[in-house]
C-alpha positions in Angstrom: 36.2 1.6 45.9 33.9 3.6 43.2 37.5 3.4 41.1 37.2 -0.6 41.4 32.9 -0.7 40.8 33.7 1.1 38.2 35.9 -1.2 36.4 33.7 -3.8 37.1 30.9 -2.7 35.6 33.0 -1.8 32.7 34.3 -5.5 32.0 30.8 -6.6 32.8 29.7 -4.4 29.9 32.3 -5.5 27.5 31.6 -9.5 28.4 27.7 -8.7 27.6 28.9 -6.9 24.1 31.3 -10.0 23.5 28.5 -12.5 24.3 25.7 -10.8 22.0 28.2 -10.1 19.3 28.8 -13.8 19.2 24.6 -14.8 19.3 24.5 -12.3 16.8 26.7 -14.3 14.5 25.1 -17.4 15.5 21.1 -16.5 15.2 22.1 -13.7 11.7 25.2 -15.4 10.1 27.4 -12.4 11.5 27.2 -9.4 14.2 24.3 -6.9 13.0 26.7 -4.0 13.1 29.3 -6.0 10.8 25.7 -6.2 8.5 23.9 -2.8 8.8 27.2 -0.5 8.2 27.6 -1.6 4.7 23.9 -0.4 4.1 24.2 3.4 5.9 27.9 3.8 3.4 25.6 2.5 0.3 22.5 4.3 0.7 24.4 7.5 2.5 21.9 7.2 5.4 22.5 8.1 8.9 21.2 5.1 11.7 18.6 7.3 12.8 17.4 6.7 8.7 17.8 3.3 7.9 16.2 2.9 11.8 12.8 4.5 10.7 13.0 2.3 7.0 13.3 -1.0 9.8 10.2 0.4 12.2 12.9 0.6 14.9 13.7 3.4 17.2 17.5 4.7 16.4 18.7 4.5 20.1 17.3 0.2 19.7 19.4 -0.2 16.2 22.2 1.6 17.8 22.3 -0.9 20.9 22.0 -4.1 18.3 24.6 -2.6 16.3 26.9 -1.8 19.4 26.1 -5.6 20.5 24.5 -3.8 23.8 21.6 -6.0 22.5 21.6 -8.9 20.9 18.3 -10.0 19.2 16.0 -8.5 17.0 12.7 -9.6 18.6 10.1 -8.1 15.9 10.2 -10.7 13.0 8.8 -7.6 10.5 11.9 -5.8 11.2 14.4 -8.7 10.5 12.0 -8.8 7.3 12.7 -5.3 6.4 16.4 -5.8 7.2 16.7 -8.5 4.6 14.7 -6.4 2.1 16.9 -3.7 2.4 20.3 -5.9 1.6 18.6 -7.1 -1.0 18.1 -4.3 -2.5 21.7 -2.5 -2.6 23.4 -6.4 -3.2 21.0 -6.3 -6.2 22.8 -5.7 -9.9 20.3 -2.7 -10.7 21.6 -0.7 -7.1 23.9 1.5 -9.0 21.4 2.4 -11.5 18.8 4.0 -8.9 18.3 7.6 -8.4 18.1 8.7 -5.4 14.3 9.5 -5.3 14.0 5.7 -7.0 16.4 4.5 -3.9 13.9 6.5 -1.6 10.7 5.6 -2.8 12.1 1.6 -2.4 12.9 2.6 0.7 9.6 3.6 1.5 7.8 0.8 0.2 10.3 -1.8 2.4 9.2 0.3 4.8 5.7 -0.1 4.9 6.2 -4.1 4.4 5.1 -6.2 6.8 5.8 -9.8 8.1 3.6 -12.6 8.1 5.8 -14.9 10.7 3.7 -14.1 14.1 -0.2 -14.2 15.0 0.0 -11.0 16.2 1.2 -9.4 12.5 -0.1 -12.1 10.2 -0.9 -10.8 6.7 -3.7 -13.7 5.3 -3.8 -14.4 1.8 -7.1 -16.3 0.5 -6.5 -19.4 -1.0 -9.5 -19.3 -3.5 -9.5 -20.8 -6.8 -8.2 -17.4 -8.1 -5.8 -16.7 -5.0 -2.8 -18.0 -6.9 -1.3 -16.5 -9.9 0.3 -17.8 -12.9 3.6 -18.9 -11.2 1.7 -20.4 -8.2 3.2 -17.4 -6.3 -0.1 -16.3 -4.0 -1.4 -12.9 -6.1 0.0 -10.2 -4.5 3.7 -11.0 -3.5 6.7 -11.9 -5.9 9.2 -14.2 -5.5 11.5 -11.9 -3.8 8.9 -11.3 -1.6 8.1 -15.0 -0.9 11.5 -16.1 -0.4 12.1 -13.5 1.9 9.2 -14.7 3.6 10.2 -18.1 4.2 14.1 -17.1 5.4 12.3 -14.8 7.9 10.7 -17.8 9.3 13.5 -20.2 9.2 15.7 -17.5 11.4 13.2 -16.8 13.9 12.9 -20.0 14.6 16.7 -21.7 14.5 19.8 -19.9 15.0 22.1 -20.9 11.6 24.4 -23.2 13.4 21.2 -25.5 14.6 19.9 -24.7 10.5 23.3 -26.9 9.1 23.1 -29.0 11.6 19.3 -29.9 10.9 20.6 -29.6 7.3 23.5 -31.8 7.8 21.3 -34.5 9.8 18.6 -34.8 6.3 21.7 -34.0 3.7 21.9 -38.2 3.2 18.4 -39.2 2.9 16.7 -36.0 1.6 19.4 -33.6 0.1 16.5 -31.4 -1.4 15.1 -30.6 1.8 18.7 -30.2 3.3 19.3 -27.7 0.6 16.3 -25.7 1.3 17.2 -25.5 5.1 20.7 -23.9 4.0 19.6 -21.9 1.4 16.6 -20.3 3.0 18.4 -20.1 6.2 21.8 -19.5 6.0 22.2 -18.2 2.5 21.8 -14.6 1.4 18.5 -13.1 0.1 19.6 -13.0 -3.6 20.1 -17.0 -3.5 17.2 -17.5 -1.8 15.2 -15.7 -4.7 17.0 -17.4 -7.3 16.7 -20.6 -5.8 12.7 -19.7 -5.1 12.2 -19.0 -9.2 13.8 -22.4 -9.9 11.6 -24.4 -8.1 8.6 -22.6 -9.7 9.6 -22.9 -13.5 10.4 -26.4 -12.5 7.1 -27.0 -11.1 5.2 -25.4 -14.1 7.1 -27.5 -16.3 6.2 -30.6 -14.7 2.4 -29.6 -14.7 
C-alpha cells in the first residue's frame, strides 16, 4: 500500500511539473528553467547567485526552474529577470570584466518595478520631468521598455497577447505591433523598437 501511495504521489508530482512547465511557456514565452540556465553558464553564477540579483530566495528560483512552481508572482523580480537577459544577449557582454559584469549585476539588483501599488516608483510629471527624448528624467529607454513588457506580461499570458494582437492587426496594425513586441518579443527588440518611436516623435515635433 505505501509502495502504491507512493507512486501516486509521484505521478501526481510529475503531472503538476508538466502543467506549470506548460503555463510557464504560455505566461513567459518558454519554461523559466529553459530561460534562466543560459544566464547561470554566461555569467558563471550558481542559482543561489543569480537568486539574490532577482530578490528571490534560491530554494523559490529552484522550484520555478524545476516547474514545482509555476508563476513568478513579484512583478520586480520578472523585471529584474528581463534586465538580466538583456544584459548578457547585449553585443557589449563579452567585452565586460568581471567586476563590470558584477557591479551591473548589482545595480539590476537594486532596480525596482513600477507595475503594482504596493512597489510603485512615481515620477513627477512637471514641466522639467521629461528629458530631451521625452523619456521621464531618470530612466532610459532600456529601462522604459522594460517597463512596459513587465506590464503587458503580468497582465496577459503571450498566447491571449497575439491573440489581442491578432484581433487589432486589421484596423490598427501599430497598436497590434506594440502588443507583440512589448509582450512577446525579447527585451533587445523591445528597446530598439522603444528608440524608434522616440526619434520619430521628435522629428515630427
Amino acid at each position: 500500500m505505501r509502495i502504491v501511495k507512493g507512486l501516486v504521489r509521484l505521478a501526481v508530482a510529475e503531472d503538476t511539473v508538466v502543467r506549470n512547465r506548460a503555463l510557464q511557456a504560455e505566461w513567459y514565452g518558454e519554461p523559466l528553467g529553459d530561460r534562466v540556465r543560459p544566464l547561470l553558464d554566461r555569467l558563471g553564477l550558481s542559482q543561489s547567485g543569480l537568486a539574490g540579483v532577482l530578490g528571490l530566495s534560491a530554494p523559490m528560483l529552484s522550484q520555478l526552474m524545476s516547474g514545482q512552481r509555476a508563476k513568478i508572482s513579484n512583478p520586480a523580480v520578472l523585471h529584474r529577470l528581463m534586465a538580466v537577459e538583456e544584459l548578457v544577449a547585449g553585443p557589449a557582454f563579452g567585452a565586460l570584466t568581471a567586476a563590470e559584469i558584477k557591479d551591473r549585476l548589482a545595480e539590476i539588483r537594486a532596480e525596482t518595478a513600477t507595475t503594482t501599488t504596493s512597489n510603485v516608483r512615481v515620477t513627477e510629471r512637471g514641466p522639467d520631468a521629461e528629458g530631451r527624448d521625452g523619456v521621464p528624467a531618470g530612466r532610459g529607454p532600456a529601462e522604459s521598455a522594460r517597463l512596459v513588457q513587465t506590464v503587458l506580461r503580468e497582465v496577459a499570458s503571450a498566447a491571449e497577447i497575439e491573440a489581442a494582437a491578432a484581433l487589432l492587426a486589421d484596423r490598427f496594425p501599430d497598436l497590434a505591433e506594440v502588443l507583440r513586441v512589448y509582450g512577446n518579443g525579447r527585451a533587445s527588440e523591445a528597446e530598439a523598437h522603444f528608440i524608434r518611436k522616440i526619434v520619430d516623435h521628435a522629428r515630427s515635433r
